[in-house]
C-alpha positions as CSV (number, residue, x, y, z in Angstrom):
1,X,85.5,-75.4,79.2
2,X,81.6,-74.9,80.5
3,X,83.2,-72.5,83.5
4,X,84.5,-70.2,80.0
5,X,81.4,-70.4,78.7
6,X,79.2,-69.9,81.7
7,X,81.5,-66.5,82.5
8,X,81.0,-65.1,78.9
9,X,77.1,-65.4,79.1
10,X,77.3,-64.0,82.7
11,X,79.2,-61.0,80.9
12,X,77.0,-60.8,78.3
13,X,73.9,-60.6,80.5
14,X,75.0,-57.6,81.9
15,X,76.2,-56.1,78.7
16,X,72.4,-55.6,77.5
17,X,71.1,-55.5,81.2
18,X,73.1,-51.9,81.2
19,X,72.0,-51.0,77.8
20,X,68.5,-51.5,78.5
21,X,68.8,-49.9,81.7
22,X,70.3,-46.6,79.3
23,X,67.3,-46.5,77.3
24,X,64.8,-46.7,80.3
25,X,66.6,-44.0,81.6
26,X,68.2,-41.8,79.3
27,X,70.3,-38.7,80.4
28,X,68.1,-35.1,80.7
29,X,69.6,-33.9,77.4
30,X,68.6,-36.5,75.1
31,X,65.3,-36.7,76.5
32,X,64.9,-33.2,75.5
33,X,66.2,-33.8,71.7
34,X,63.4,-36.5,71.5
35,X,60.8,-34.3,72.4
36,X,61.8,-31.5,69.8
37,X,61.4,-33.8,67.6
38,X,58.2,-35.6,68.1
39,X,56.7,-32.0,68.2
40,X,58.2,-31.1,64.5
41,X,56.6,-34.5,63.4
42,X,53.4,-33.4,65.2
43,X,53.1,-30.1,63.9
44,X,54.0,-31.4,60.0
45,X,51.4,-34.1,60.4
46,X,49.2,-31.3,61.1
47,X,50.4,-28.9,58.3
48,X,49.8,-31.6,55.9
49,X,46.3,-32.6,57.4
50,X,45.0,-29.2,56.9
51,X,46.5,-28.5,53.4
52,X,44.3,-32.1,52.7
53,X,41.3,-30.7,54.1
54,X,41.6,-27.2,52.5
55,X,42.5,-28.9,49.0
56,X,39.6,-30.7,49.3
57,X,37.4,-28.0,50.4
58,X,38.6,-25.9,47.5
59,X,37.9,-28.8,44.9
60,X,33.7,-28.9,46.4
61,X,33.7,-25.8,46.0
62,X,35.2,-25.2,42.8
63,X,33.0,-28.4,42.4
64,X,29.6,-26.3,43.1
65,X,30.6,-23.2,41.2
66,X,31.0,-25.1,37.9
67,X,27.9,-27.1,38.1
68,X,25.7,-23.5,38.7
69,X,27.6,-22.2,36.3
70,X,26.6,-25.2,33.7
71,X,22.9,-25.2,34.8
72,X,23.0,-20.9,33.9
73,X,24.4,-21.5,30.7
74,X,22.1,-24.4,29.8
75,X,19.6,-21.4,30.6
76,X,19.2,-19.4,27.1
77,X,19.4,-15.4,27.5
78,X,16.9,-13.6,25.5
79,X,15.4,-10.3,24.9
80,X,12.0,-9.5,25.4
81,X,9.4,-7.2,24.0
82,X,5.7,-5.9,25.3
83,X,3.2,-5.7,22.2
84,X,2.0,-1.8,21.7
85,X,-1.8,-1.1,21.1
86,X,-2.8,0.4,17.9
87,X,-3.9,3.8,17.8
88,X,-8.0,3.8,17.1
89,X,-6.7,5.1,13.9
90,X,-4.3,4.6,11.8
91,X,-2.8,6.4,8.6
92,X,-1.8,5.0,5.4
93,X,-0.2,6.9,2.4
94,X,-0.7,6.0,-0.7
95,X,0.6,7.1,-4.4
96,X,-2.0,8.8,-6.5
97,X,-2.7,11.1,-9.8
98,X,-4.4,13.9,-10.2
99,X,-7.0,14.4,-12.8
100,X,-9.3,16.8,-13.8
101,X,-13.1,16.2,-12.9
102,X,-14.0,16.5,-16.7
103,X,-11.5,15.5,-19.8
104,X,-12.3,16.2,-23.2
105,X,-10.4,15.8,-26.6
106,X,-12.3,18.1,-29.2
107,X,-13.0,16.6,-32.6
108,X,-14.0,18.1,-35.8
109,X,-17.2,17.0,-37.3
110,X,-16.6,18.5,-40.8
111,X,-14.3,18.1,-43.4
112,X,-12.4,21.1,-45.1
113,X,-9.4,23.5,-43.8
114,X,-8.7,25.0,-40.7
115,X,-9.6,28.4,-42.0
116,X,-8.8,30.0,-37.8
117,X,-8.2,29.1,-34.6
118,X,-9.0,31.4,-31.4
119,X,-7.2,30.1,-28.2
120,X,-3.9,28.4,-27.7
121,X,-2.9,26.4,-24.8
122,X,-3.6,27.7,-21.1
123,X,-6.6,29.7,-22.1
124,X,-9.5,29.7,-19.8
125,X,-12.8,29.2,-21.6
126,X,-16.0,29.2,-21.6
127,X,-18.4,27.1,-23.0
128,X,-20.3,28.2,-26.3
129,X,-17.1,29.8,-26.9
130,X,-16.0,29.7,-30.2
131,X,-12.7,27.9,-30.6
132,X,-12.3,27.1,-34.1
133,X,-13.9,27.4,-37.8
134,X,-13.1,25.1,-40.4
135,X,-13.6,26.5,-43.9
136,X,-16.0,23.6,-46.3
137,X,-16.7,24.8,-50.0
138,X,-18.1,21.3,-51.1
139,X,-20.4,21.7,-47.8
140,X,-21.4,24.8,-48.8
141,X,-22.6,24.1,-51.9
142,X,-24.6,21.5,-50.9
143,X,-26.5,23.7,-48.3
144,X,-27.1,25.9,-51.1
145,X,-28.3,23.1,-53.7
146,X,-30.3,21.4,-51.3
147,X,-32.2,25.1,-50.2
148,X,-33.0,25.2,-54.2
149,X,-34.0,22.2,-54.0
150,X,-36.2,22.7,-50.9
151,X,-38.0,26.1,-52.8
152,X,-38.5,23.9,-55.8
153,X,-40.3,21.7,-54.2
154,X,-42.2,24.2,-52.2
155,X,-42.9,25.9,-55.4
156,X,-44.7,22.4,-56.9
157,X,-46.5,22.0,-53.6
158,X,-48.4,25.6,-53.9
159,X,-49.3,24.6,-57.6
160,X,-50.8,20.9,-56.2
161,X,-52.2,23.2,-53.7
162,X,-54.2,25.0,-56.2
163,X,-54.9,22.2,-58.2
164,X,-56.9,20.4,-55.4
165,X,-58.7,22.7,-53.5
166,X,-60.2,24.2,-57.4
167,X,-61.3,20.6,-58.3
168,X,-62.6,20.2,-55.0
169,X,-64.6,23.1,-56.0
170,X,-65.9,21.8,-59.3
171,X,-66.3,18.5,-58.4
172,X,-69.7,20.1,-56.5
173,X,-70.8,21.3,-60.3
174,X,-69.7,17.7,-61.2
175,X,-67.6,19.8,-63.9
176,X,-64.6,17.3,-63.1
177,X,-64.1,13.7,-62.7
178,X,-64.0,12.4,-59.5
179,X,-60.5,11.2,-61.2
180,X,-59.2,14.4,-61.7
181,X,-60.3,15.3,-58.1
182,X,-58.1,12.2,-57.1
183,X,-55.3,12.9,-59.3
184,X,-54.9,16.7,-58.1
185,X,-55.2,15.4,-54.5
186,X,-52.6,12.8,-54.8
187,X,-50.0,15.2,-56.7
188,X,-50.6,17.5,-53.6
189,X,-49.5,14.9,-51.0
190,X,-47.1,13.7,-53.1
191,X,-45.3,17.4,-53.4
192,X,-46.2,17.9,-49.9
193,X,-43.6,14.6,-48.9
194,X,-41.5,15.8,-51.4
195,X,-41.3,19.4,-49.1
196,X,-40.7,17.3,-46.0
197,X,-37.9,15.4,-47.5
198,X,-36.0,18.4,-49.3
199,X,-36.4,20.2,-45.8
200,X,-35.0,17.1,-43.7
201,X,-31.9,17.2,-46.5
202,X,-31.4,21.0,-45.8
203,X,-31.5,20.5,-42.2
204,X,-28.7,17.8,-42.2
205,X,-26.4,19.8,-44.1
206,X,-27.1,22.4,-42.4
207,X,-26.2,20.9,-39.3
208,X,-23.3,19.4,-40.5
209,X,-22.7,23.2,-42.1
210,X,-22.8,24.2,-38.1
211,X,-19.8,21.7,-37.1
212,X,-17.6,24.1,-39.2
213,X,-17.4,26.1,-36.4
214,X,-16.1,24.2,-33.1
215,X,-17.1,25.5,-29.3
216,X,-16.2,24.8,-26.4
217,X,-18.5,22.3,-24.5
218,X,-17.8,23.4,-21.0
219,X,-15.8,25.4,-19.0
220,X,-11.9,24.7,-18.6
221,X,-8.5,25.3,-20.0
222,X,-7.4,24.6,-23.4
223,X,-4.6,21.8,-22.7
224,X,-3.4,20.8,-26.3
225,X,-3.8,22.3,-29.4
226,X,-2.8,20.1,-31.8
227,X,-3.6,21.9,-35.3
228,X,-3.1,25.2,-36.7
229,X,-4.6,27.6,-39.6
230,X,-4.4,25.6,-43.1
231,X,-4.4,22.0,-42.0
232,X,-6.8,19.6,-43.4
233,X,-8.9,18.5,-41.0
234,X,-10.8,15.0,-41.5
235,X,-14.8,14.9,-39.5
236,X,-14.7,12.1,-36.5
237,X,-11.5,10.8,-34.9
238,X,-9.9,9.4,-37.5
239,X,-8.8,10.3,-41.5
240,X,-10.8,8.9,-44.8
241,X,-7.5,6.6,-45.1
242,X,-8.0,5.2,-41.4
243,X,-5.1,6.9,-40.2
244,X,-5.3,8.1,-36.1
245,X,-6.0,11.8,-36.3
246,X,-5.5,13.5,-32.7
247,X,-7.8,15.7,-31.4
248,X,-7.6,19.3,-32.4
249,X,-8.0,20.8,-28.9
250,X,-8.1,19.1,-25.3
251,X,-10.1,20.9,-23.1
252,X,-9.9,19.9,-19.2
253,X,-11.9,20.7,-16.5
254,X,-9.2,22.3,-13.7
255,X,-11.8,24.1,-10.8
256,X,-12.8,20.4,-9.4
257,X,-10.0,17.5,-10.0
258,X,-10.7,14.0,-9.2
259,X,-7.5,11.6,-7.4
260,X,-8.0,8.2,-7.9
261,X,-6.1,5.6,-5.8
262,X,-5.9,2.2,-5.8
263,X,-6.1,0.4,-2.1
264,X,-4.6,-2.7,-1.2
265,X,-7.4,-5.1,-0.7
266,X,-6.6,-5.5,3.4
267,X,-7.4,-1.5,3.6
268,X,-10.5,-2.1,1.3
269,X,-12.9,-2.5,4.5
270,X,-11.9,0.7,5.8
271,X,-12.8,2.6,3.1
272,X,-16.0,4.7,2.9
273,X,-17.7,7.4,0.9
274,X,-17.7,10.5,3.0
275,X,-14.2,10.0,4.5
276,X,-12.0,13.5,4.1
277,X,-8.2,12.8,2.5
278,X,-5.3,14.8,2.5
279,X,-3.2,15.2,-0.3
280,X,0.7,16.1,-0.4
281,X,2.6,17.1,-3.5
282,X,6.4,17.1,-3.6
283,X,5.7,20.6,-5.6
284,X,4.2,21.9,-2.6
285,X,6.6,20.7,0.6
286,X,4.7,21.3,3.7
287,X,1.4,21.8,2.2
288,X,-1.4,19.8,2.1
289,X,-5.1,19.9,0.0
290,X,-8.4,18.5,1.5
291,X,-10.4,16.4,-0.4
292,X,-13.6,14.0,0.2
293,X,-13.7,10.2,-1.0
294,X,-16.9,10.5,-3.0
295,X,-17.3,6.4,-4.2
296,X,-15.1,3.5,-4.5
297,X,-15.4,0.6,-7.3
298,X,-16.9,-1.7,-5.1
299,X,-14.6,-4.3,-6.2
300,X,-10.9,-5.7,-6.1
301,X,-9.2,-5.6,-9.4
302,X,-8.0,-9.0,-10.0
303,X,-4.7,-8.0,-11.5
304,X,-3.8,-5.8,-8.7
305,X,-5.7,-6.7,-5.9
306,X,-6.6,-3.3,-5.5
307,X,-9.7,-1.6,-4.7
308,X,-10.2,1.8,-7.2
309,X,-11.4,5.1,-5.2
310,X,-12.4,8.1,-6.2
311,X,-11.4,11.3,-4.6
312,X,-12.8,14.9,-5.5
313,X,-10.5,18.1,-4.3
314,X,-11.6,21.4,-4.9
315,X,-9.3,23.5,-6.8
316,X,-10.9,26.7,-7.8
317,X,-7.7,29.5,-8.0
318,X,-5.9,26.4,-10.2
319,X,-3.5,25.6,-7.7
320,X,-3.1,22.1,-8.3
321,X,-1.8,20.9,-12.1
322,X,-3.6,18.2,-13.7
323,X,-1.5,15.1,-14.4
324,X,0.4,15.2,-11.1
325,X,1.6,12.7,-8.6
326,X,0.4,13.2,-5.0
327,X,0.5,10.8,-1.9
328,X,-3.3,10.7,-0.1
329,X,-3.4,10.0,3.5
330,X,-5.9,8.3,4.8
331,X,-7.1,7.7,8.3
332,X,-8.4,4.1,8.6
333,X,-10.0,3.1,12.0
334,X,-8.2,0.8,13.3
335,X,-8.8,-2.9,15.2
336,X,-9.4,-2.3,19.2
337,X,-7.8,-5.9,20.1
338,X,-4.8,-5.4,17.7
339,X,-1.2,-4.8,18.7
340,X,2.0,-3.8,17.1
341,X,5.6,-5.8,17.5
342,X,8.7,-5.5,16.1
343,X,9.0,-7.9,12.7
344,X,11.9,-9.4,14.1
345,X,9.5,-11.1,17.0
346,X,8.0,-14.0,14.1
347,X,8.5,-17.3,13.7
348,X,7.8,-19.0,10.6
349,X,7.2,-22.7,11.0
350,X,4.7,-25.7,9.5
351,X,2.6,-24.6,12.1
352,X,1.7,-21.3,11.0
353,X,2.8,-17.7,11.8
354,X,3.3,-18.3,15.9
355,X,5.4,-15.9,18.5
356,X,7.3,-17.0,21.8
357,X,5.6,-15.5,24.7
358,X,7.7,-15.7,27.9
359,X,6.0,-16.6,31.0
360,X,7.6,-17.7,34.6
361,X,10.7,-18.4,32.6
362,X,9.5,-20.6,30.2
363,X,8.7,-20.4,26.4
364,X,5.2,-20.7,24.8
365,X,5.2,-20.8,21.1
366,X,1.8,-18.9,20.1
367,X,-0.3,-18.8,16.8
368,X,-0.9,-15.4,16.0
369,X,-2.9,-13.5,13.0
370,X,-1.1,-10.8,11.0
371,X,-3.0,-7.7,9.9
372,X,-1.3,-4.9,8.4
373,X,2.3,-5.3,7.8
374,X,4.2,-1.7,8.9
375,X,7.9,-2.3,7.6
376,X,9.8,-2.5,10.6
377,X,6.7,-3.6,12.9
378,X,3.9,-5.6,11.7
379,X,0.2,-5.7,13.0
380,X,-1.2,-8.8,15.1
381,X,-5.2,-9.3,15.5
382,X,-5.1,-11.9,17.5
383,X,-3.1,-14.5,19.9
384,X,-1.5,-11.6,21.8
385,X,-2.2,-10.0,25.3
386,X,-0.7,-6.6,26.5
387,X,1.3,-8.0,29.3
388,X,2.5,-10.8,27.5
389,X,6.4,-10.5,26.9
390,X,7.5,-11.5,23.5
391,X,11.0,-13.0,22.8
392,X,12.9,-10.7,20.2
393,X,14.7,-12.4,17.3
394,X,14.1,-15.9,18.5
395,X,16.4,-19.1,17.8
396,X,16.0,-21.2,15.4
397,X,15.8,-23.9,18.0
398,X,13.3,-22.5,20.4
399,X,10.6,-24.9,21.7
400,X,7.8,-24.8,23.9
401,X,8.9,-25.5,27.6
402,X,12.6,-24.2,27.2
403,X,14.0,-22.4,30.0
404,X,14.8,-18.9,29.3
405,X,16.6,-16.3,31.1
406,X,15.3,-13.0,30.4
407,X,18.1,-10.2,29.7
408,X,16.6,-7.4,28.1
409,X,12.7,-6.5,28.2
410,X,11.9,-3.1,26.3
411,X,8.8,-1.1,26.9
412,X,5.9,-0.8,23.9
413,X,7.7,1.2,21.4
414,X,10.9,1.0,22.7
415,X,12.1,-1.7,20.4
416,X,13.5,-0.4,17.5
């Protein structure tokens, strides 16, 4: 039994002894297979290695790109502006009406009927001319009373006359009383005052006989008329029942006219007596009339805040209508330091009226003074340089410090 056993181990000893010696030494064709196929392992392994490496590569890339991406967007794009100096002067326009240097409404200063009248609107006049006469009866009677009355007295004052000096004479005789000398002195002065005062009477109605006929007090044109033959005309400016009467002529002064303007109270400083004004009427397109500022109130209307100037244009052919609306253009001189930017370039905060001023790409919020405000650009006296470069239409949000990215910068002028 242990001889069996001893020959089957023998047997199997040199089973795997010759299967070992097979893989040591494997036939030519085999060996060849294996190495085909390490190298398709080797050549995957590296195929898969680099499509790692380049995954990877793409990812810090793609890694890089979005962070600067992030950091410029963080960055806010704005457009920026450079302030424009103001001119050394600067024009404003302002509304205006034209009136004539003098303006007169012509009043009767009798009572009675218009008895004629002698110009109508449009006529030129001159004055002493007559332009009315008003017919009186009642006054005329009373002229002629009061004259008898005057030679009345007269007539007693050349009897006293008499009286006096011829006792005067006798008294020297002693003829007469110094009573009667007294007496016939006393009468005299008496008649004499009585004279005086009958003369005075005649005088006034005499004068008021003289308002019958109406003149003209200067030179002009006759504007209104406002009565006509037949109408009963009341003295002064107003009827015995104290009912308005108008004025039966209205006589205007047309060779000279004077504009008055009111001027905002920020112009107010500008304006002096002396300065030369243009005027422009929509009647005359193109055309423009000369005139000199000749004195200004000298004081802002509290309503309006206004300051009242007076302009004087010459007008000698007529040219120019009285009552008419013109625009005046005045040349102001301006401020040296101020600029001009776009209204759009303010920010209005607790802080006050403040700017944001661009510099190495950062924000500075700036305080600035307004001056005049232009429409579409406004005026800044101070807090602004030339070269500074002004943030146009500014976020809400902007702070000092932010990091800006500037993406538009327009010249002076340029940003409108």
């Amino acid at each position: 039994m242990s001889g069996v056993i001893m020959q089957h181990e023998t047997e199997a000893e040199t089973q795997f002894t010759s299967q070992d010696s097979q893989l040591s030494n494997p036939p030519a064709g085999q060996a060849k297979s294996w190495r085909k196929h390490w190298l398709v392992v080797g050549i995957t392994a590296l195929i898969v290695v680099g499509l790692l490496v380049s995954g990877i590569v793409s990812r810090v890339r793609l890694r890089a790109t979005l962070r600067t991406e992030a950091v410029q967007t963080a960055v806010t794009p704005v457009s920026v502006v450079q302030p424009k100096r103001t001119a050394p002067d600067q024009e404003i326009i302002l509304p205006a009406d034209v009136e004539p240097f003098i303006n007169s409404p012509i009043y009767a200063q009798a009572t009675g009927y218009l008895k004629q009248w002698y110009f109508d609107i449009g006529a030129h006049v001159k004055e002493g001319d007559l332009l009315a006469v008003i017919e009186d009866p009642g006054l005329d009677q009373q002229v002629s009373q009061s004259l008898s009355n005057l030679n009345t007295a007269k007539a007693n004052l050349a009897l006293a006359e008499i009286t006096r000096n011829r006792y005067q004479g006798l008294i020297k005789t002693n003829a007469v009383s110094q009573q009667d000398v007294d007496n016939a002195v006393g009468s005299y002065n008496a008649n004499q005052a009585i004279v005086e005062a009958d003369e005075a009477n005649v005088k006034q109605l005499q004068a008021l006989q003289s308002f019958e006929k109406v003149y003209a007090p200067f030179d002009g044109v006759i504007t209104a008329r406002n009565t006509d033959i037949g109408d009963l005309i009341n003295s002064g400016n107003s009827g015995n029942s104290g009912t308005v009467r108008t004025d039966l002529f209205h006589i205007a002064q047309t060779s000279k006219l004077r504009v008055y303007v009111n001027v905002p109270e920020e112009y107010s400083q500008g304006v002096k007596a002396g300065m030369t004004a243009n005027l422009a009427l929509a009647e005359f397109p193109g055309r423009t009339f000369q005139g000199k500022l000749v004195r200004t109130a000298e004081a802002i209307n509290v309503t309006t805040r206004t300051l009242l100037i007076e302009i004087d244009v010459d007008n000698p052919t007529g040219t120019l209508f009285t009552g008419s609306y013109a625009e005046v253009h005045l040349k102001l001189p301006g401020q040296t330091s101020a600029y001009l930017i776009p209204d759009n370039t303010l920010i209005f905060r607790s802080e006050g009226l403040q700017v944001a001023v661009v510099k190495d790409g950062k924000v500075t919020l700036t305080n600035v003074t307004a001056g005049h405000d232009l429409g579409n650009s406004i005026e800044i006296v101070a807090g602004l340089k030339a070269d500074d470069q002004v943030v146009i239409n500014p976020p809400d949000s902007i702070v000092s410090g932010q990091q800006v990215q500037i993406v538009q910068a327009s010249l002076p002028g340029d940003s409108k």
